[in-house]
N, C-alpha and C positions, 0 to 999 in steps of 0.2 A: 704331829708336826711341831707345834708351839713346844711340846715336853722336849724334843728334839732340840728346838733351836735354844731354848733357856739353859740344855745341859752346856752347848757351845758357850754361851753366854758367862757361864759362870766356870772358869776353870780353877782348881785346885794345885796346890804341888807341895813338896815337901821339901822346907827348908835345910843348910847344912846344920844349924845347931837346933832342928828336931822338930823347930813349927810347922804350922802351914799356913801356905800365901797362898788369896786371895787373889783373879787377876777377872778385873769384869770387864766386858765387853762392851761399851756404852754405847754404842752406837746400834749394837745388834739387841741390845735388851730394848732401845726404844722402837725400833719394827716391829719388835713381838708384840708390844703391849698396844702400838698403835693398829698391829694387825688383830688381836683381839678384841679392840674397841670395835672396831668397822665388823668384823664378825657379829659382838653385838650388838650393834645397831641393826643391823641387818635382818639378825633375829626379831629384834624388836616391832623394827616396821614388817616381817612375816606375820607376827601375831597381831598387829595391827590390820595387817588384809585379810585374813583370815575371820577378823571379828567384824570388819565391815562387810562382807561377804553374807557373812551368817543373818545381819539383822538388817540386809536392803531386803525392801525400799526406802527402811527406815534410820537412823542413825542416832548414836550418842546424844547428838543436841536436841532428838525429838524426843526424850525421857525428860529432859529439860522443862519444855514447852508441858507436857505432863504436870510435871511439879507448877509450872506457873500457873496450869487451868484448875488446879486443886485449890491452892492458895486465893487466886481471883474467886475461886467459888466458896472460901471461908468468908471474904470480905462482902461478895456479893447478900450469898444465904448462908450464913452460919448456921442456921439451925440445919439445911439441906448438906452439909458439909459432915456437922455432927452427926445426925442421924446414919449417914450412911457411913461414916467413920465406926459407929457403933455397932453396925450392922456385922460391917469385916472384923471387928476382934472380937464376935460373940462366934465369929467362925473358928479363929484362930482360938477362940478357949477348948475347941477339939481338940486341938492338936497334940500330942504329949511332954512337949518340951515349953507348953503356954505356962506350965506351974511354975518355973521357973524363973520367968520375970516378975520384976517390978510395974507396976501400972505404966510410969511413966514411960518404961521400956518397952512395954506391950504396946503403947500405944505409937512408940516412932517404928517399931516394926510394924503393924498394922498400916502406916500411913507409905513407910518404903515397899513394903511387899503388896500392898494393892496398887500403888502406883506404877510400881515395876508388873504386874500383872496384866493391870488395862493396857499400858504399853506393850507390852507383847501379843496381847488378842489383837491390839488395832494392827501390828506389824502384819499378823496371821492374812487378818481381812485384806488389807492391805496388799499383798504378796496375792490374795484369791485375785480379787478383782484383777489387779495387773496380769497375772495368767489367764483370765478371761479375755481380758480385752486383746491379748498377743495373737488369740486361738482366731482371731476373725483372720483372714488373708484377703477380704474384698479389694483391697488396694490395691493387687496386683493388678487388677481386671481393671483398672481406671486407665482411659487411653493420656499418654503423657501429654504434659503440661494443664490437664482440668484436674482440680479438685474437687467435685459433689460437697453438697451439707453435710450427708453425712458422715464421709470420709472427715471433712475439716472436725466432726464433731467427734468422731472417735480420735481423733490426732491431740483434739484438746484434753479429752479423757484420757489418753495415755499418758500423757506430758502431767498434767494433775496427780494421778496416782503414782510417778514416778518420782514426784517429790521433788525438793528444788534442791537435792544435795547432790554433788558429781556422781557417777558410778565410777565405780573400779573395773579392769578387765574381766574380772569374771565375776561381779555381781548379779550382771542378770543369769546366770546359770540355770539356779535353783526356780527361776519365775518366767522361764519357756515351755510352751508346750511341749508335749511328747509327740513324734511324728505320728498321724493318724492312721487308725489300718483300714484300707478301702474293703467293703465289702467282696465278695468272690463274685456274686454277679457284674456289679461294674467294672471290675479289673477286667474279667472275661471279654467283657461287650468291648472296652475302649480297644484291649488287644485285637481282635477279630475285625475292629475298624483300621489300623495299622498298617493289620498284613493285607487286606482286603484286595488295595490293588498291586499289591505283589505277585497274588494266585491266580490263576484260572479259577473257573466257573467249580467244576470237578476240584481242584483240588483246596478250596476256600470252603466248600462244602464239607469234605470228610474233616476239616479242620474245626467246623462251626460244630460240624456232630460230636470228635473229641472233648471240643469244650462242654456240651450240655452233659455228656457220659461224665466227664468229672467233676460239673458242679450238681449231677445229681447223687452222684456216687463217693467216692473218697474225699475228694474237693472242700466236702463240710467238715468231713474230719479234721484235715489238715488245718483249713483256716479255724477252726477252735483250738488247736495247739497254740498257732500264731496269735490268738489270740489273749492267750494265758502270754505268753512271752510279752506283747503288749502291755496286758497292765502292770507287767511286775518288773520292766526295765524301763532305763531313761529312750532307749532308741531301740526298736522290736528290727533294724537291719546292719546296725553300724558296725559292732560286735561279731556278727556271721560276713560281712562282707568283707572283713579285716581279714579274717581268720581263714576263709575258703576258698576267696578270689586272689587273696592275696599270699599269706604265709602258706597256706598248700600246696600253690602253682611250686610247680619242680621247673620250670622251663627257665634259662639263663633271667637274670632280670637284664642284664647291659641289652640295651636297644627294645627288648620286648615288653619293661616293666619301668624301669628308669625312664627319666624327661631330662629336658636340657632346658636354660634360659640363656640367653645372650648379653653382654652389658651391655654399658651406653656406646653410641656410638663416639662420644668426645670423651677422651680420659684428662684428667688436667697436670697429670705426668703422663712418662713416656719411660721412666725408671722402673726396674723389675721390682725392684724393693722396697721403694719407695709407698708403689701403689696396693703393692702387697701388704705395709705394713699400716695402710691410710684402712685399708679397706677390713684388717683383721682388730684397728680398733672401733673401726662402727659397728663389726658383727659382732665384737666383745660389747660393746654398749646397748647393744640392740638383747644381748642376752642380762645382762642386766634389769631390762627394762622388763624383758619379759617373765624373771623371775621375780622381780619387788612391785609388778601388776602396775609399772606404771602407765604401759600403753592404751589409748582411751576404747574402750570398746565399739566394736564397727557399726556403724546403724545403716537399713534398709529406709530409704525415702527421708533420712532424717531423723526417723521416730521411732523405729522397728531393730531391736538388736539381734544381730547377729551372733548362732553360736563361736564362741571363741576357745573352746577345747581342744581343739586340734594344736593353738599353737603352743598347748607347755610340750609339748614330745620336737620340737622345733631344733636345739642344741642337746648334745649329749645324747643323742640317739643312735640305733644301728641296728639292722635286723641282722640277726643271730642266726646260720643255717641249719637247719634240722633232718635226721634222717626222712622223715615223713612229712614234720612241717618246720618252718622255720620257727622265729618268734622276734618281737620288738622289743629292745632291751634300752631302756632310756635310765638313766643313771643321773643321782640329784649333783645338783650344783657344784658341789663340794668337790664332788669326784672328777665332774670336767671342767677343771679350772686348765686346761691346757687346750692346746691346738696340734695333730700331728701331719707332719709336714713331710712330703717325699720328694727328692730332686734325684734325679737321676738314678733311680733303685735304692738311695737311703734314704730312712727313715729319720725322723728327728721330731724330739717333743719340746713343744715351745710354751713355757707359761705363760697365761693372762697378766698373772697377778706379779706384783714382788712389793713385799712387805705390809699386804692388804691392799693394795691399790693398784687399779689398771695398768697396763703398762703404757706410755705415752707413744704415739705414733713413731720418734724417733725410734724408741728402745725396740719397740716390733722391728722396724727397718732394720737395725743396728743385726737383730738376731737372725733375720733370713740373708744380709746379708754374708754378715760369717758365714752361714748354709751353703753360698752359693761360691763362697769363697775354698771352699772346703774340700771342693774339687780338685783344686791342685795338688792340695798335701795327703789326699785317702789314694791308697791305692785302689784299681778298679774292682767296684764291684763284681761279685759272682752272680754269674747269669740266673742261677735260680732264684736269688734274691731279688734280682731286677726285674725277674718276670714273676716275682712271687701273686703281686695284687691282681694277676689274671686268674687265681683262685674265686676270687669275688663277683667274678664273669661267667662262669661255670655254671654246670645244672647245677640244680641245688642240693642235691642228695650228692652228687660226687663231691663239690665246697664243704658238704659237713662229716665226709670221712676224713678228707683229706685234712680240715681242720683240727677234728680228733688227734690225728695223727700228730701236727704241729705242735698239738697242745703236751704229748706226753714231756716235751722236751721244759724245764724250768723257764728258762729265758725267752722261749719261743711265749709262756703263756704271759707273760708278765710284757713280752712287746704286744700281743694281740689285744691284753688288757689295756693299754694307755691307748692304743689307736681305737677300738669301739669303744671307750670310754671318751674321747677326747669331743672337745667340743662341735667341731667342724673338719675336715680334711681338707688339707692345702696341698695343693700339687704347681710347685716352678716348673714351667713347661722351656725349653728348647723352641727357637722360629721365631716368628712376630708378625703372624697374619694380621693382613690391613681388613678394614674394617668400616666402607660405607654402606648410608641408608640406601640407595639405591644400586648399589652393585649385585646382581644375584648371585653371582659366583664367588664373590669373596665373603656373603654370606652364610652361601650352601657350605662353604669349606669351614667358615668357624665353628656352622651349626654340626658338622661331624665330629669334629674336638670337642664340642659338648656332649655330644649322645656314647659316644664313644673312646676317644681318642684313640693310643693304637692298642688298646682291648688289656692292657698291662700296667697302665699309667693315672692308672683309677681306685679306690677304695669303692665300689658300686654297692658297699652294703649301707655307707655313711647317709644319715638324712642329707646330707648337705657334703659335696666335694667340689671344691673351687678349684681354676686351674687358670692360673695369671702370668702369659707370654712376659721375654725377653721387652717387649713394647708397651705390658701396660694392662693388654688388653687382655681382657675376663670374659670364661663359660663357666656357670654351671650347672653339674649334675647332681639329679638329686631322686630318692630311692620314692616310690611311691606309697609304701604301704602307710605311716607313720602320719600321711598328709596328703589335701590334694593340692593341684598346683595353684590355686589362687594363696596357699594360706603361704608358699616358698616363694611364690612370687611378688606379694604382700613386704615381707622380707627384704628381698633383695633390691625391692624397687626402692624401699625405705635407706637401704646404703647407697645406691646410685643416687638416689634424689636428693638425700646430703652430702655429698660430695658436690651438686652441683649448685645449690643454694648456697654453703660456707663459702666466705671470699676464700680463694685462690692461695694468698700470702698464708691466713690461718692454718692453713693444712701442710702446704709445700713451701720451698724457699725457691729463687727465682732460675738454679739449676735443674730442682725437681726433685729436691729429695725431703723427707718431713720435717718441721719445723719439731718443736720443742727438745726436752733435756733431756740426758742420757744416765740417768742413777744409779740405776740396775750396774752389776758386774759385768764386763765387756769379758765375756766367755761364750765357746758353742756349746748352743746346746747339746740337750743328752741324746747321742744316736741307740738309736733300736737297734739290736743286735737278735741274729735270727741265727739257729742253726739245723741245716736243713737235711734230711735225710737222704737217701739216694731215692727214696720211694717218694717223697714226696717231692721231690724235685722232677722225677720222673712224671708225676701227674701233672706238676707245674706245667711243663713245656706240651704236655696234652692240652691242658684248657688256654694255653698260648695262640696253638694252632686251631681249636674249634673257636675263640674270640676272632683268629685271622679271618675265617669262613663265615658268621656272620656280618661281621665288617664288611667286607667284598660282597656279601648278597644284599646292603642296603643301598637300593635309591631311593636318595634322598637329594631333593631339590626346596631351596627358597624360591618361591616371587615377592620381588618390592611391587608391589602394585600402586603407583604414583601417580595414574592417571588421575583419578579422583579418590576421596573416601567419605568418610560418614557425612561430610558436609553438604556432600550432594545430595545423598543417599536421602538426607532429612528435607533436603527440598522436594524431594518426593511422595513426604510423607507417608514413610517407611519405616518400620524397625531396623535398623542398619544389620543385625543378625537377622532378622529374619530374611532382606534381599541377600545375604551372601549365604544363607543357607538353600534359596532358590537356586542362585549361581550355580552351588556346587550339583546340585542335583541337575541341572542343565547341561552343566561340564560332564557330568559322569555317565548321562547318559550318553553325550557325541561324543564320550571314548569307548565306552563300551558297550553299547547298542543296547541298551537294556536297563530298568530301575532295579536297585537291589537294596537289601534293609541297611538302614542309614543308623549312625549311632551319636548326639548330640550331649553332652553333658552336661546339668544343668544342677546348681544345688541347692543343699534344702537345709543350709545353716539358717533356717526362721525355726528349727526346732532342734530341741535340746541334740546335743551330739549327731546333729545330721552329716551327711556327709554330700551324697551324688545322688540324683539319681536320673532316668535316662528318656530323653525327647526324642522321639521316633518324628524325622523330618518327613519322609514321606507319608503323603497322602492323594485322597481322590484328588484336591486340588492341583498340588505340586505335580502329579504326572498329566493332568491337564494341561496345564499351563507347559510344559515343557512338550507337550505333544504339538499345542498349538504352535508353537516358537518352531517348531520341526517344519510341521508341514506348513509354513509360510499362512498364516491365518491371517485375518482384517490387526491391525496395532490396537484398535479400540478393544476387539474381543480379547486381546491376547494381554491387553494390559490392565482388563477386567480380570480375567483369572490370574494372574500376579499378585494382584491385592487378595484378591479372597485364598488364594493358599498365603500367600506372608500373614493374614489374619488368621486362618487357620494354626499355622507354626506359633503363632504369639498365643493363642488358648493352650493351645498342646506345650509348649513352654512354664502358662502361667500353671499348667496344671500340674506338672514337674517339681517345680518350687513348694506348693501348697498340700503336696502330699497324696495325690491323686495320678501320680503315675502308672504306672504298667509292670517294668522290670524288676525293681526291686520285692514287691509285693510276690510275684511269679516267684523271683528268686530260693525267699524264706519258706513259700510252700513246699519248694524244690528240696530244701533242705531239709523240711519234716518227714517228705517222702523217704528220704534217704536213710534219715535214721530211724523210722519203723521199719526199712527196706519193702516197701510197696512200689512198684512199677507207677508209674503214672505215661500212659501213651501223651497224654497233652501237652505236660512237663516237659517233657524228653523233647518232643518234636519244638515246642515253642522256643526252649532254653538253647537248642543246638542248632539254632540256622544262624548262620557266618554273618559277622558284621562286616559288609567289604566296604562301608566305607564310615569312616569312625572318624568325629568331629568333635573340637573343644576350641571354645573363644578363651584366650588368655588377656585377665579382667586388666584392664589399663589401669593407672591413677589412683589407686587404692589408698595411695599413701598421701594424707593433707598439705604436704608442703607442694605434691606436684603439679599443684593451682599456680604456683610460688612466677612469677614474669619470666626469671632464670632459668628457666627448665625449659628448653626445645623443647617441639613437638613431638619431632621424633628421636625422643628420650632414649628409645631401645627398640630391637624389633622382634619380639617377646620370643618365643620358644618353641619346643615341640618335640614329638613324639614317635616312637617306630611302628609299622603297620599293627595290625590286630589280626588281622587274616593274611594267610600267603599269596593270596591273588587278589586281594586288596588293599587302600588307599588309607595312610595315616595322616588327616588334614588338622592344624593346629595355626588359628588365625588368631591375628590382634590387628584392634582398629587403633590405628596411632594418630592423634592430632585431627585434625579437620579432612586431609588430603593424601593420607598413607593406610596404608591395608599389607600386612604382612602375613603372606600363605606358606607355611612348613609344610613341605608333603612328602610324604614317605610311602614306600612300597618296595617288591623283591622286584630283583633284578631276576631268579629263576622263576617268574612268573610271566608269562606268556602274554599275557593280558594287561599287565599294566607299564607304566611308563611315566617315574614323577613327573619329567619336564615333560612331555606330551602335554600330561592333566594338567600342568599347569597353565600353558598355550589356551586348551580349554577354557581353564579358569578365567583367564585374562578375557577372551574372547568374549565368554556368558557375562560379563560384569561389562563389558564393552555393548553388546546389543541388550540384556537391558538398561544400563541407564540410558540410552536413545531412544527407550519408549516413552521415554517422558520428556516435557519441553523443560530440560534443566541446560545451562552452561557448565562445561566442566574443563 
């Protein structure tokens, strides 16, 4: 590109009497070079994170402090100084290239090379300990707000070995544990407690005998597999769950793999473009940050970091469809320096940059608007192009012929290349859905525009696809394999939450459209041009009409739950998830007469490359307690077993986090089974019973400034998910502020048995008689 623009730069011609003139471009050779500089800088400070990366816990300056304990110890003992100076160059006279110095060269290499030596053992040491001390989890287990001695005492010891220099985003990397592999008898046992009151008497038995059949039998096999995988990877699940659960699943992802999040409820425009092009420079700055590591890494209680791997796959991502599997195709920096943008069936690519430098809010505005503008002077698009991104909604095996097919044509692959190469997907939607905290129905309706829209108006392969009404107001979708949702919603909180911290003026002017200069050339950008076969156009308008039919098979309902929330919850002395994980299990059975396996996500970023893994809500306690609440029991008894299952849910939670789950362990066995191709009855039976009702808290406040005065309570009312099972419930809550509780719930409408709003009546109900079990005001 630079060799490009310098040829523009310098043009030649030929005069009438035979010279040649010279004509320079002054203005375009200063972008080049200025664009060059910022390139390397940019390099620059790469290899600068890359070498802090390498040597935490330790840094540059602590080679420093080296050379001054060397020096203090000539002045202190010189003889203790020389001696052992003497010691290290009678080493270095081994070495082959020692004949070749001078004395006195021998001896400044002797003093840099054993200084730089102890320096790097102390790093070594250094880097142990802090891996030891990360490996403890006791903290989880500490009930909140006490500290123990000796919690305060490892907290100090961590803080000490970690050294008084910042970390970078991903310097703890290299100095996290590896997730732990639970033994096969303990997986077994905690499993067999789980299902325990799910079964009858008879059928918990033939299940406990399964289990002893294959941990006397294959059982050992498999987990010494898993166990070789263990020590010789960073994460013995992360890698197989990627790749099995995710890129293999053939089933559409729109609604059954994709998630949605919702914005704020205050936008501080009401302009299309405006907000679009506020919000395309914090997610350009946000990718910045995320490539030059300057975001601070996350910490657990304060003290405990969290893995942060998931989020470089964040921008410039896309999963790629495959005849058998897919694949995650993420693409460096360089390559997604754009954004691709679709308004009404055309495509268009919009750069970040011009002339190395971001483009400023106005310029983004300037350029969606011409997009939007653009409608008047394009003749109508062709229907198969309009309906083309319903290929992205499609099984997956049909998406990667049909792609195929797309790709023979030139132009077709060089549009498909800027759109999954592009940084993010923008979609200008038609309407202007309103948008309060407590309306349910204007929520349920946004929250549809985010899971879905109308099955055509989507990119569903993109990490990230945003879709910003006539009014202002933002959903987005976003793909799950690449991430889960705390690390997208991590993200997106961090651009809502600056937008509402930055005054007002700084951003918008007092109409509503972005403040700053317009440098950049006032042209539209480049539209994507497609040319579509009849075959493939024909498949088009097929995955048009199988998008239409899962669309119409989702109910999906919000509850604002506004009566109370965790403020009360904690008057109770309660985990706030654990009482709404009781809730649900209350709800779900006075809708459907029955306990069924419950699915909870909980994750296990305290080790390197963790991702999920999965809290079985039910228990002996939890169907006590919900049994008592049925049959009208004493309030004392019933508010006894309350606590002891919420106490229960918070062990089986800590034990989730710390590596002692059930499912993912199960899982990996599942998959050695498969590739000796060995039957396992206990496998099979365990892995294959239906999660009908499937749960995940969407993490609030992640982002440091959402402490900030300026920031509502209820900033957003987070997101969520389409069922897992066809006759069951897709429940996705966040606890907002002191006094809001927001429940997404999803389920089919050809399912006989469920019913979102019903369950969510339920919900409301079970969160309604328990908190009366206790003397709180709400």
């Amino acid at each position: 590109m630079a060799e490009a623009r310098l040829a523009v730069a310098f043009q030649f011609s030929v005069t009438d009497e035979g010279g040649i003139k010279l004509s320079v471009n002054r203005d375009l050779i200063h972008n080049v070079f200025l664009g060059l500089f910022r390139s390397s800088r940019r390099r620059i400070l790469e290899f600068r994170n890359y070498m802090m990366r390498t040597i935490y816990p330790g840094s540059p300056w602590s080679l420093l402090i080296w050379l001054a304990i060397f020096i203090a110890l000539q002045i202190i003992s010189p003889g203790a100084a020389e001696a052992l100076l003497h010691w290290w160059e009678s080493c270095l006279s081994y070495m082959p290239f020692a004949a070749r110095f001078s004395d006195r060269a021998t001896q400044s290499v002797s003093i840099i090379s054993g200084i730089v030596i102890v320096w790097a053992l102390g790093l070594f040491i250094q880097r142990l300990l802090l891996l030891s001390l990360l490996r403890y989890k006791g903290f989880l287990y500490v009930p909140h707000g006490k500290k123990p001695l000796k919690m305060r005492l490892w907290m100090v010891c961590v803080k000490i070995v970690m050294g008084p220099f910042a970390p970078s985003m991903y310097t703890f990397q290299t100095s996290m544990p590896s997730l732990p592999l639970p033994s096969l008898k303990d997986t077994c046992r905690r499993y067999l407690r789980t299902v325990r009151p799910l079964m009858d008497d008879e059928r918990y038995e033939r299940m406990r005998q399964l289990a002893d059949e294959f941990q006397a039998g294959h059982g050992s096999k498999f987990q010494l597999y898993v166990r070789i995988k263990h020590l010789w990877s960073n994460n013995y699940v992360s890698d197989w769950w990627e790749q099995y659960v995710y890129l293999r699943g053939r089933s559409p992802i729109m609604i059954n793999s994709n998630y949605y999040m919702l914005d704020a409820f205050r936008q501080a425009t009401t302009v299309q473009a405006a907000r679009a092009g506020n919000i395309m420079r914090f997610l350009a700055e946000a990718k910045q940050d995320l490539e030059l590591e300057h975001m601070d890494p996350m910490m657990a209680a304060g003290t405990v970091p969290l893995c942060m791997n998931q989020y470089k796959r964040v921008f410039g991502t896309s999963r790629v469809p495959g005849v058998g599997q897919d694949a995650i195709v993420h693409v460096p920096y360089r390559e997604s320096s754009h954004v691709a943008v679709l308004r009404r069936g055309r495509f268009y690519r919009v750069p970040l940059f011009y002339s190395g430098r971001l483009l400023s809010r106005a310029e983004f505005e300037m350029y969606i608007q011409l997009i939007i503008d653009d409608d008047a002077a394009v003749t109508e698009v062709a229907q198969a192009e309009l309906h083309l991104p319903a290929l992205t909604s499609a099984e997956r095996t049909t998406w990667a012929k049909a792609r195929a097919e797309l790709r023979r044509d030139a132009e077709n692959r060089r549009s498909l290349r800027i759109v999954e190469s592009a940084a993010f997907f923008l979609v200008l939607e038609d309407g202007s859905p309103p948008l309060s905290p407590g309306n349910d129905e204007e929520v349920t309706s946004i929250s549809h525009a985010g899971l879905h829209g109308n099955g055509y108006n989507r990119w569903f392969d993109k990490s990230l696809t945003l879709a910003i009404h006539t009014n202002g107001v933002m959903v987005t979708n976003a793909e799950h394999t690449w991430a889960d949702a705390p690390v997208c919603g991590h993200i997106m909180e961090t651009v809502v939450v600056k937008e509402h911290v930055t005054p007002t003026e700084s951003l918008f002017t007092e109409d509503g459209h972005c403040t700053g200069k317009v440098a950049c050339p006032r042209r539209l950008p480049e539209r994507l041009r497609w040319n579509i076969s009849e075959e493939s156009a024909a498949t088009i308008e097929t995955c048009v009409v199988d998008a239409e039919k899962l669309i119409e098979d989702l109910d999906l309902y919000v509850l604002c739950h506004v009566e109370f929330g965790k403020g009360a919850v904690k008057k109770c002395r309660m985990s706030p998830d654990a009482f709404i994980q009781m809730a649900l299990q209350l709800a779900y059975y006075r809708d459907v007469g029955r306990f069924n396996l419950t699915y909870e996500a909980s994750m296990t970023r305290l080790y390197r490359e963790g991702r999920t893994e999965t809290v079985r809500p039910v228990s002996d306690e939890s169907c006590a307690f919900v049994k008592a609440v049925e049959r009208g029991a004493p309030r004392e008894e019933v508010l006894a077993l309350l606590k002891a299952a919420g106490n229960r849910h918070q062990d089986n939670y800590r034990n989730a986090m710390s590596g002692k789950g059930v499912d993912r362990h199960l899982f990996t066995l599942y998959v050695i089974s498969q590739h000796l191709s060995i039957e396992s009855p206990f496998l099979k039976e365990a892995l294959t019973q239906p999660w009908r009702l499937s749960t995940s808290q969407t993490p609030y406040h992640q982002q440091p400034l959402a402490g900030n005065a300026k920031i509502p309570d209820d900033l957003s009312g987070g997101g969520g998910f389409g069922p897992v099972a066809d006759d069951g419930y897709g429940v996705s809550y966040i606890i907002v502020g002191e006094n809001k509780i927001f429940f997404h719930i999803s389920s089919k409408f050809s399912s006989e048995v469920t019913s979102s709003e019903r369950f969510a009546k339920n919900v409301r109900k079970a969160m309604r008689d328990m908190i009366e079990l206790f003397d709180v005001k709400v």
